[in-house]
C-alpha positions as CSV (number, residue, x, y, z in Angstrom):
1,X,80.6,33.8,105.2
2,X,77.4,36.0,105.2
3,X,77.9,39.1,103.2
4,X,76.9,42.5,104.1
5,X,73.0,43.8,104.7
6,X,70.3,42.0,102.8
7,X,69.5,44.4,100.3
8,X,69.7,44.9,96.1
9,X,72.3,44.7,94.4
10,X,73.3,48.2,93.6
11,X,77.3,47.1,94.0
12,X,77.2,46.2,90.2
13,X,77.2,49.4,89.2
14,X,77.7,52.6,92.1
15,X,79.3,51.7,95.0
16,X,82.8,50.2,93.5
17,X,85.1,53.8,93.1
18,X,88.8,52.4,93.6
19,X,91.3,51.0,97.3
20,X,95.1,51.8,97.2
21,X,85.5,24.8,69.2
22,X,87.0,25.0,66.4
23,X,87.3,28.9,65.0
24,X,86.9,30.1,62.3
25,X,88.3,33.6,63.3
26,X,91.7,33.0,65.2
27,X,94.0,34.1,62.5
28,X,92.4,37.0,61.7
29,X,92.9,40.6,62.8
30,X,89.1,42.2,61.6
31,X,86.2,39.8,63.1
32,X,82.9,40.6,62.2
33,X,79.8,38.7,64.1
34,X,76.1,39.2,63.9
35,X,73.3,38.3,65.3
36,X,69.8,37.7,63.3
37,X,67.3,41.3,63.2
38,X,64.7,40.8,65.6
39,X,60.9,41.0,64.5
40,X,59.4,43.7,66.1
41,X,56.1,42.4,66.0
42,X,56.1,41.6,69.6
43,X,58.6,43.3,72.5
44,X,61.6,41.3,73.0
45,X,62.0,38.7,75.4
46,X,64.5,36.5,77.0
47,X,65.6,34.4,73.9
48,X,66.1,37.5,71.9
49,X,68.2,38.9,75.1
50,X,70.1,35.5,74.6
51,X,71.0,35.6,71.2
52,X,72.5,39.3,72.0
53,X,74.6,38.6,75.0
54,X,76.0,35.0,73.6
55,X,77.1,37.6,70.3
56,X,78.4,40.3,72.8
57,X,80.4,37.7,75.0
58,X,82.0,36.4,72.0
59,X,82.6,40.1,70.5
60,X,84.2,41.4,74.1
61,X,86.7,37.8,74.2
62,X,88.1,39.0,70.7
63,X,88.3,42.6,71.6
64,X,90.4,40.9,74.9
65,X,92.4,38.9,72.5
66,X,93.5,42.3,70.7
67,X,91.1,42.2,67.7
68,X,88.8,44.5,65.8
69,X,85.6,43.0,66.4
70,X,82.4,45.1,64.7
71,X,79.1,43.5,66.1
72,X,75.6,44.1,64.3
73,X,72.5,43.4,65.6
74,X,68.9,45.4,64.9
75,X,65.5,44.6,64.1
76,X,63.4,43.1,61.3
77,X,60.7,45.5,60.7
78,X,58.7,44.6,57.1
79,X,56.0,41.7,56.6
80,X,52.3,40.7,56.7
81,X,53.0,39.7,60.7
82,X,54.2,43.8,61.2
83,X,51.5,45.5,58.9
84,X,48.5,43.1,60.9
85,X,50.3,43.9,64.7
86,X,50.0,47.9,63.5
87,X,46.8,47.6,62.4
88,X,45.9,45.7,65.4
89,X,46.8,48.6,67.5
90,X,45.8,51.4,65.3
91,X,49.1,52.7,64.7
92,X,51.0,53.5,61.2
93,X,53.6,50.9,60.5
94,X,55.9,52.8,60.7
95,X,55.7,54.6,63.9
96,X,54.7,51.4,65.3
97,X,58.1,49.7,64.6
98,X,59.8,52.7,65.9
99,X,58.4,51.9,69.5
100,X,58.9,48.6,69.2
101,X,62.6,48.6,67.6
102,X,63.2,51.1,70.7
103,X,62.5,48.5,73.4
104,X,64.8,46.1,71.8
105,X,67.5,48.9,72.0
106,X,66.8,50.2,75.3
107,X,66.9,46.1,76.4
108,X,70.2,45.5,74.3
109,X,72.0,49.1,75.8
110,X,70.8,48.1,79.2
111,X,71.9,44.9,79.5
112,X,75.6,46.1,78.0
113,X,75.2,44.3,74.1
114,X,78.9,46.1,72.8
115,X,77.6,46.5,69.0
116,X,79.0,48.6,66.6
117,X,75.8,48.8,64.5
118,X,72.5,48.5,65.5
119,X,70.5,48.1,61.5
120,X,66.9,48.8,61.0
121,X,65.5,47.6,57.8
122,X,63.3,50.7,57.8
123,X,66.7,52.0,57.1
124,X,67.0,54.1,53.8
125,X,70.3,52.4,53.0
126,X,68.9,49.4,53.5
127,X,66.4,49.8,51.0
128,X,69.2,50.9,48.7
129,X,71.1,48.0,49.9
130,X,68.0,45.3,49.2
131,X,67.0,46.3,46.1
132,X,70.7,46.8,44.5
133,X,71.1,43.3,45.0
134,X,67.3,42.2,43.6
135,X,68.7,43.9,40.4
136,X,72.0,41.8,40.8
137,X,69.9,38.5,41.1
138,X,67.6,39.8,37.8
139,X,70.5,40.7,35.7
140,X,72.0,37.4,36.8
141,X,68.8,35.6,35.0
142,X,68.2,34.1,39.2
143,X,64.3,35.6,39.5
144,X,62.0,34.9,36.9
145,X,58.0,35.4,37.3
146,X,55.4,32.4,37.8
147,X,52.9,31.3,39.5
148,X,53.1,30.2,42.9
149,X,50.9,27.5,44.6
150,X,51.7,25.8,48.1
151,X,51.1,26.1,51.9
152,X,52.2,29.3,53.6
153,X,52.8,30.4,57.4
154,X,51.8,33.8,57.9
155,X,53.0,33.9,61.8
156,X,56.4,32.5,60.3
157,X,56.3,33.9,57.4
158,X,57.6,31.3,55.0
159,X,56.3,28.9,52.6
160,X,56.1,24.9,53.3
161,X,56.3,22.1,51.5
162,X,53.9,19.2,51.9
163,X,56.1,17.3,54.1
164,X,56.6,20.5,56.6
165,X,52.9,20.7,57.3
166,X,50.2,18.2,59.1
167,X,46.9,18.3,60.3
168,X,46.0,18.9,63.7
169,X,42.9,18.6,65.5
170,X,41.1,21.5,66.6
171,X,38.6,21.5,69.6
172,X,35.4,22.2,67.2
173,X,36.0,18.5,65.7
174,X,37.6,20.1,62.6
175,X,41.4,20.0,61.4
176,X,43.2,22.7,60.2
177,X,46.6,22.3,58.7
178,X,49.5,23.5,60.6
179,X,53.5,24.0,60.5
180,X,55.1,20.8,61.6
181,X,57.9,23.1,63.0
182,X,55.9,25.8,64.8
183,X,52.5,24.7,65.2
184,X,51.3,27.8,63.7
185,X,48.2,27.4,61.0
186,X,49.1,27.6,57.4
187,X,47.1,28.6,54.4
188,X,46.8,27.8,50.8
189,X,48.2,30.6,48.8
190,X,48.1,30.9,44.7
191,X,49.1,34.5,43.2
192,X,51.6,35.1,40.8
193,X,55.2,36.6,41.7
194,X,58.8,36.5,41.0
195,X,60.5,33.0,41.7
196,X,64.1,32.4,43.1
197,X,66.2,29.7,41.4
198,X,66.9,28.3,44.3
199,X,66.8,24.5,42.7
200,X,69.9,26.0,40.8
201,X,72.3,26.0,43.8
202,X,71.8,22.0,45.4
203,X,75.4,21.2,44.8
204,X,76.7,24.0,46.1
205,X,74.5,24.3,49.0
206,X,75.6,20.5,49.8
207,X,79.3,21.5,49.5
208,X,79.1,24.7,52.1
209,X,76.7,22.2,54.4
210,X,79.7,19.6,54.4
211,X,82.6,21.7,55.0
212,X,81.4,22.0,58.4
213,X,80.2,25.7,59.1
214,X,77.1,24.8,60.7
215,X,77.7,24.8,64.6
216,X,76.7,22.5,66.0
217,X,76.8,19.8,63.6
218,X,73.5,18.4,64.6
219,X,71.4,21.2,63.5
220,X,72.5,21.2,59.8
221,X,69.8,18.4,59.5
222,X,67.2,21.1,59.2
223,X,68.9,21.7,56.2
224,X,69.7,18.8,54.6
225,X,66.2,18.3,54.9
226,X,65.0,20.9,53.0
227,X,67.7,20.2,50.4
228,X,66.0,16.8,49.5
229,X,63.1,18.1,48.1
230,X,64.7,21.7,47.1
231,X,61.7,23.7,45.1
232,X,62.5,27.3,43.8
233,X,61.1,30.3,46.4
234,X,58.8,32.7,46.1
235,X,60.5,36.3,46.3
236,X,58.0,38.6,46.1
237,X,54.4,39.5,47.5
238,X,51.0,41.6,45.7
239,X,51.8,44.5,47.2
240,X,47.6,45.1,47.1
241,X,48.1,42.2,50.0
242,X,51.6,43.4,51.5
243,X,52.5,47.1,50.9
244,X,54.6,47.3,54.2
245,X,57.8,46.3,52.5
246,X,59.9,47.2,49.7
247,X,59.0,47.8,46.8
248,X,60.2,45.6,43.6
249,X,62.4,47.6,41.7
250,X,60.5,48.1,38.3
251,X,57.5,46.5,39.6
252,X,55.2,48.6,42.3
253,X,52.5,45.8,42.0
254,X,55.2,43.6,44.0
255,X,56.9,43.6,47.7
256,X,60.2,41.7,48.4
257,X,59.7,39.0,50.4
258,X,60.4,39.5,54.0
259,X,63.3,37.1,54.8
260,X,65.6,38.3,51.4
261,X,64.8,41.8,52.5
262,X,65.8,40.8,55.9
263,X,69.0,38.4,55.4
264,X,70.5,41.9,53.2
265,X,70.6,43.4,56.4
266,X,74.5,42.0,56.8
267,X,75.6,43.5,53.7
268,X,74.1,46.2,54.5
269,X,75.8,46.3,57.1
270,X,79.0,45.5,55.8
271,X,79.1,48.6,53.2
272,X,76.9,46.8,50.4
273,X,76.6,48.2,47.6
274,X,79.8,50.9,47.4
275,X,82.2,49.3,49.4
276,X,81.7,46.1,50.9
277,X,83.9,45.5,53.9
278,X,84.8,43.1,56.5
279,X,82.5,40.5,54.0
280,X,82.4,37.7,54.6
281,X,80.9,37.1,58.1
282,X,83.0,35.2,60.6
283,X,80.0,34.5,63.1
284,X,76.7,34.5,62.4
285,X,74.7,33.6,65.6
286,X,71.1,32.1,64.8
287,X,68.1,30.9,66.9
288,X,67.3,27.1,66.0
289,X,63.8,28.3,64.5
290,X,65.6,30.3,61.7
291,X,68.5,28.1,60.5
292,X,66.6,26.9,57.7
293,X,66.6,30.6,56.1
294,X,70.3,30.6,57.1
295,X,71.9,27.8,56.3
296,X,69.8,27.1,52.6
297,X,68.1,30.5,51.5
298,X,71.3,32.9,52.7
299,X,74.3,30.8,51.2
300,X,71.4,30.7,47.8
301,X,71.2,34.1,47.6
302,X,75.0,35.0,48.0
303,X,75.9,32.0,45.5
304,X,73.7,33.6,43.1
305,X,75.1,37.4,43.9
306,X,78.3,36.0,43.3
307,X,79.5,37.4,46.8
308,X,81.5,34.5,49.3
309,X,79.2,32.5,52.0
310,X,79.6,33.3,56.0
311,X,82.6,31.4,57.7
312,X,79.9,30.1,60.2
313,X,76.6,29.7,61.2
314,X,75.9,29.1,65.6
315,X,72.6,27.8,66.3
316,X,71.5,28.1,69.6
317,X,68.6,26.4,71.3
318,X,65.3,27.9,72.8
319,X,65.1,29.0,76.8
320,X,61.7,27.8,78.1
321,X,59.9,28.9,81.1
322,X,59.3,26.3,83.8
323,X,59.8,23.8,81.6
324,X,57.5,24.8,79.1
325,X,57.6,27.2,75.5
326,X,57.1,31.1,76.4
327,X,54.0,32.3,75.2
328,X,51.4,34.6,75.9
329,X,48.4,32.2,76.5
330,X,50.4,30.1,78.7
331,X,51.3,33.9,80.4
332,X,54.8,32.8,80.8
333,X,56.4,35.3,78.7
334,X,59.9,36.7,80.7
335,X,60.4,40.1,80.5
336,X,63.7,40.9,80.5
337,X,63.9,44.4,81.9
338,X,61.3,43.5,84.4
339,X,63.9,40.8,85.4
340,X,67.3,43.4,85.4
341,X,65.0,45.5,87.8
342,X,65.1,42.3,90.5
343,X,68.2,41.1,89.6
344,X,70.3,43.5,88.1
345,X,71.8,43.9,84.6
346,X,74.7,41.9,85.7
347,X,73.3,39.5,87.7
348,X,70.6,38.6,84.8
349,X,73.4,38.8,82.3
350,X,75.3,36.0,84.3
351,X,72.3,34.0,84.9
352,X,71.7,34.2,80.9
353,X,75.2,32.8,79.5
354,X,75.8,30.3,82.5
355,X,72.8,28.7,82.1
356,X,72.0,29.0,78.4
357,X,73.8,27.1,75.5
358,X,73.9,25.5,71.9
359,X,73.1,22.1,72.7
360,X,69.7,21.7,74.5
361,X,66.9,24.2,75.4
362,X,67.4,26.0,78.4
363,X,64.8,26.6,81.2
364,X,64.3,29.8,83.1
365,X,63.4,29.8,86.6
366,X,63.4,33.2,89.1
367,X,64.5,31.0,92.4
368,X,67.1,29.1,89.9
369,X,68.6,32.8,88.5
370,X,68.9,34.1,92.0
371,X,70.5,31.1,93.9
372,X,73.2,31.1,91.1
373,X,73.7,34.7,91.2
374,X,74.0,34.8,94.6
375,X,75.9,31.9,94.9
376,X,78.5,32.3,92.4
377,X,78.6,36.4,91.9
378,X,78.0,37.3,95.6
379,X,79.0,34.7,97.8
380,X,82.1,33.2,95.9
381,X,83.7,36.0,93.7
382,X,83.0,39.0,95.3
383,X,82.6,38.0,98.7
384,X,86.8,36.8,98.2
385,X,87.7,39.9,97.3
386,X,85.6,41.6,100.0
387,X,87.6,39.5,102.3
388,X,91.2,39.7,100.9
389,X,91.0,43.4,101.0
390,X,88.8,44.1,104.3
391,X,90.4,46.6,106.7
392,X,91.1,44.1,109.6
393,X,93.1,41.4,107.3
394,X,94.7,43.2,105.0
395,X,95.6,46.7,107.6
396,X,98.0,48.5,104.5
397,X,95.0,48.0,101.8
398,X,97.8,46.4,98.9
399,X,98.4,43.7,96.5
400,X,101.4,42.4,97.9
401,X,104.4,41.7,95.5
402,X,105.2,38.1,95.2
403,X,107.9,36.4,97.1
404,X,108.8,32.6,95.7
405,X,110.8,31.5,99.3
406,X,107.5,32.4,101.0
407,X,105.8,30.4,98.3
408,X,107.6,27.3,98.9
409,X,107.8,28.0,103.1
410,X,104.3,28.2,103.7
411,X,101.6,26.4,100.8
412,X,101.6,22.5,100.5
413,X,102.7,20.7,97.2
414,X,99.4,20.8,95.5
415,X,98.1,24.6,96.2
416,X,101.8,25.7,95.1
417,X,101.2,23.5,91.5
418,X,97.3,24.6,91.3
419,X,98.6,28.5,91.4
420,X,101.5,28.0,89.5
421,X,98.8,26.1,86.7
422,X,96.9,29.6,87.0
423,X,98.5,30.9,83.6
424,X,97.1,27.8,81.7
425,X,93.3,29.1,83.0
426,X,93.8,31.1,79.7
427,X,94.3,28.8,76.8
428,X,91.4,26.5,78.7
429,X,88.6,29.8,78.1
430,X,89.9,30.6,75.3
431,X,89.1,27.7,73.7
432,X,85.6,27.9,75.4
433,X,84.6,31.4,74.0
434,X,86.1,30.4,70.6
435,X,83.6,27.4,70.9
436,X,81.0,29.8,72.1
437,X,80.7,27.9,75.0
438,X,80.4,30.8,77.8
439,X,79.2,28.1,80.3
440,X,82.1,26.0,80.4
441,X,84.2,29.3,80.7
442,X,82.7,30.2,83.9
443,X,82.3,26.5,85.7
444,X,86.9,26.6,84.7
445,X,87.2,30.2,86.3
446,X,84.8,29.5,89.3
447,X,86.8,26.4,89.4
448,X,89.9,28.6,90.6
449,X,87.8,31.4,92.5
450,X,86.3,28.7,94.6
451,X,89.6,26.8,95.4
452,X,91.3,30.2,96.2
453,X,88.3,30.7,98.7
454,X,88.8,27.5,100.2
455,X,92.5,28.3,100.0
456,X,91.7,31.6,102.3
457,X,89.8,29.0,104.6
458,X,92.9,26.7,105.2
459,X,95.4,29.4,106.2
460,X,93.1,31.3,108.7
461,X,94.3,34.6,107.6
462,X,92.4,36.1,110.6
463,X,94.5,34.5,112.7
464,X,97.5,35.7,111.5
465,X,97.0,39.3,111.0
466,X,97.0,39.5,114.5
467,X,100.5,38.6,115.2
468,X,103.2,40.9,112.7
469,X,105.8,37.7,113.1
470,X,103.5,35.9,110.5
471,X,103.3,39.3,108.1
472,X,105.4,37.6,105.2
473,X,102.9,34.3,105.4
474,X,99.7,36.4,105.4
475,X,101.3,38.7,102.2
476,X,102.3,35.9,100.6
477,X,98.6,34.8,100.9
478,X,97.0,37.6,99.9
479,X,98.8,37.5,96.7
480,X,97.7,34.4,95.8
481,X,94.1,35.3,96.4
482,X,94.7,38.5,94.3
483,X,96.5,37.0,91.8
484,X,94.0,34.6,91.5
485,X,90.8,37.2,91.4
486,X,93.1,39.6,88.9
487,X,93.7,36.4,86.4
488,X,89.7,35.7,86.9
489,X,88.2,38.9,86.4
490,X,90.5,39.5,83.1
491,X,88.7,36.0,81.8
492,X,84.9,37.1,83.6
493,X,85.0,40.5,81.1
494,X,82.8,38.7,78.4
495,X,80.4,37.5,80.5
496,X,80.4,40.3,83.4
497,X,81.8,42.8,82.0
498,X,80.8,45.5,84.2
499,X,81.8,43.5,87.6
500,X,85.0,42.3,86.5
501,X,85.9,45.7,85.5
502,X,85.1,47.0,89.1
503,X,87.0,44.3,90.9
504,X,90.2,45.3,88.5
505,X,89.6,48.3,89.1
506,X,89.8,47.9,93.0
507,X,92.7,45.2,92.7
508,X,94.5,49.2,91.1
509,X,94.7,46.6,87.6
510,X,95.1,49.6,84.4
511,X,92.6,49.6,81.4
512,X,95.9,49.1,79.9
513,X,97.0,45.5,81.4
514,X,93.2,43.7,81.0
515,X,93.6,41.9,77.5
516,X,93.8,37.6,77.9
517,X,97.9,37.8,77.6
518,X,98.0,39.5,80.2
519,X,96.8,36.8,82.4
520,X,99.9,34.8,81.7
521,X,102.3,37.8,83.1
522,X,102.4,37.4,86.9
523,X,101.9,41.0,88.3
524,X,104.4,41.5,90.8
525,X,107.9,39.5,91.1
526,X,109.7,41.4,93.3
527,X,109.0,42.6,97.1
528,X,109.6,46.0,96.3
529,X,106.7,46.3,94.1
530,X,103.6,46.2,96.4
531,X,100.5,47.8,94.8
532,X,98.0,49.9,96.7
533,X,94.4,49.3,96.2
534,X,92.0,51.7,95.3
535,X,90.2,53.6,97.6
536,X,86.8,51.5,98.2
537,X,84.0,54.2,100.0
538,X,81.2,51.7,100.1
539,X,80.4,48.4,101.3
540,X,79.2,47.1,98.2
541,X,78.5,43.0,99.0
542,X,74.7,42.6,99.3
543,X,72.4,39.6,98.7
544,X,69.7,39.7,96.1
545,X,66.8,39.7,97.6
């Protein structure tokens, strides 16, 4: 069935008034998940988008499952990459971060990321914050000062062993050494500063790595890596080569080294230094090109702080464009907001956590996002509710109260034991979100939505509403159908929050009654109890163009 005129898709948001894996966190009332600080050297992208929504769908499923869930996110905003991109455009540091930190709010408030704190490291308590715990790690006897020698990435700020870099070929004939990882060029770097112990904590590093808390298991190999030949870490900067950072406490010839000042931002977070509080982390969600600074440098650093490691680290893989790595030579960078403008916030939101995941790199594609918006979003979910409540089927606009000698009179064996299974939808997602795995969520709820549209199909309800003899087979029906999109929408909230809350809304479903355990409570038992839907003014199913 075709669905309305061919024109955006404003529905998401104005025309939808009311008619008549293994988890770490289950047993816990207070979750707290976080996503890295993005570097605002550049303006945010898709990945970055990502790495928010795959944090915010797994925030909203433990708010739904009745827990106090505080989400951080925020930007990284110190470093030798920051000072040269401010320079590079004229600008002060700090007012350039400011713009550029306000893009990857504007993106993050747009696209509906539910945090609770949204951290700059520009922050004054976070300066407080990082250089409270250098003075924990001094009087601790963990930083000492040496000399430093050995390669070092500028782009990725961090240093590299021998075995991280190679040479690559440049088209001049010469070779430059390079990143293994990244590609990008490294240099030779010798200058003293302050050194971390980090040779000090191979044992326990090993321990935390074994117990599991990388996710997935795969990607701990980064780490284990970097374990065999563990070396002790430069910590601090010449601040006559990197004064955008902070200071050394004691030492104002000396700048803290990016990624410590940046991995504080947690405890920051979490009330560090006065009162530390929901500590430690149940979720930290990571990009696959930082888990080295997670899963080695970040479990060092608390060790050696004598503060308790994060219950677990989620790497997630890179989105590519096309097939290929986003970048601006290439030109395929995605801009996200430009994106939400042609596909809506919803829409793009969808596109993002069905197609992305943990596993492999994801690819973008504009034809790919719209074809599974508009197949899934339009043409499945809301084109069965558009159907189930339109004026000429369903004449007295209600959910109609369940009755179970209707049930047995008129569906078959197998669609009577596919609704009754409806209930069991719920542990099925749940384990999904608990895994993190939003796109095996929606293919088990799309699962039902598209058997209850074929469902709709078989009985030919347009067919009956034309005679009132077969009133009690069409009501019986439309329950189903209902039933089916008000179990569904309660399990879409993490991943379209927005719609689902608009198609509850219409279905007359309370804020009240949209938590997971309420999926297992059939709505209506008794004829009596027929609900009214909400008022609907506008025809709301359109296309994306």
């Amino acid at each position: 069935m075709r669905l309305g005129r061919l024109c955006n898709l404003v529905w998401l948001r104005k025309n939808w008034p009311c008619l008549t894996h293994k988890s770490y966190c289950s047993n816990s009332k207070s979750i707290f998940i976080t996503t890295p600080i993005f570097y605002v050297n550049a303006a945010p992208h898709i990945g970055h988008l990502y790495t928010a929504l795959l944090a915010d769908a797994t925030a909203r499923f433990y708010r739904l499952q009745g827990k106090d869930v505080v989400l951080s996110t925020g930007t990284d905003e110190h470093g030798l990459k920051i000072q040269a991109s401010a320079a590079k455009h004229n600008k002060n540091p700090k007012l350039y971060c400011d713009e550029v930190s306000s893009q990857f709010k504007a993106l993050f408030d747009r696209a509906g990321v539910s945090y609770n704190h949204f951290i700059r490291t520009t922050d004054k308590t976070h300066t407080r914050a990082v250089q409270h715990f250098w003075e924990t790690l001094v009087r601790k006897g963990h930083i000492y000062k040496g000399q430093y020698e050995g390669w070092y990435s500028v782009s990725d700020e961090e240093f590299l062993s021998e075995e991280e870099v190679c040479d690559q070929k440049l088209e001049s004939g010469e070779t430059q050494k390079v990143s293994v990882s990244s590609g990008q060029p490294v240099v030779w770097m010798a200058e003293e500063n302050y050194m971390f112990r980090l040779t000090s904590f191979g044992p326990q590093l090993r321990e935390w790595l074994n117990s599991g808390v990388i996710y997935p298991k795969e990607k701990r190999n980064q780490a284990e890596m970097i374990l065999k030949n563990l070396q002790d870490l430069s910590v601090s900067r010449s601040r006559s080569r990197l004064s955008w950072g902070i200071p050394v406490p004691g030492d104002s010839s000396q700048t803290i080294y990016v990624w410590l000042d940046a991995l504080i931002n947690y405890l920051t977070v979490a009330g560090f230094p006065d009162d530390l509080q929901n500590w430690p982390a149940d979720i930290q969600i990571v990009g696959q090109d930082i888990i080295k600074f997670h899963a080695v440098f970040w479990p060092a650093f608390l060790i050696a702080a004598g503060l308790d490691l994060p219950k677990q680290i989620v790497c997630h893989a890179h989105w590519t464009v096309d097939g290929y790595k986003m970048s601006k030579s290439r030109g395929n960078v995605v801009d996200p907001q430009e994106r939400m403008n042609k596909l809506t916030e919803s829409g793009f939101r969808y596109f993002l956590l069905k197609s992305g995941n943990t596993f492999t790199n994801c690819n973008y594609n504009d034809e790919v996002a719209k074809e599974l918006i508009n197949a899934e979003i339009v043409n499945t979910y809301l084109n069965l509710l558009s159907r189930s409540s339109s004026k000429s089927i369903n004449k007295q606009a209600i959910f109609p109260s369940f009755d179970e000698g209707d049930f047995q009179t008129f569906f078959t064996e197998e669609e009577r034991n596919m609704f009754n299974n409806l209930p069991n939808l719920t542990e099925i997602c749940t384990t999904h979100y608990q895994g993190l795995l939003c796109y095996k969520a929606s293919e088990a709820i799309f699962e039902y939505i598209r058997w209850s549209n074929k469902l709709f199909n078989d009985h030919e309800p347009w067919h009956m509403c034309k005679d009132p003899a077969n009133d009690n087979h069409l009501n019986c029906l439309l329950h189903v159908t209902m039933e089916t999109l008000r179990v569904c929408s309660i399990l879409l909230q993490p991943l379209i929050p927005d719609i689902a809350a608009q198609v509850l809304d219409r279905l007359g479903v309370s804020d009240d009654d949209r938590q997971f355990r309420h999926c297992k409570e059939r709505r209506q038992s008794h004829r009596d109890q027929d609900h009214h839907l909400k008022v609907q003014k506008n025809h709301i199913m359109d296309r994306i163009k």
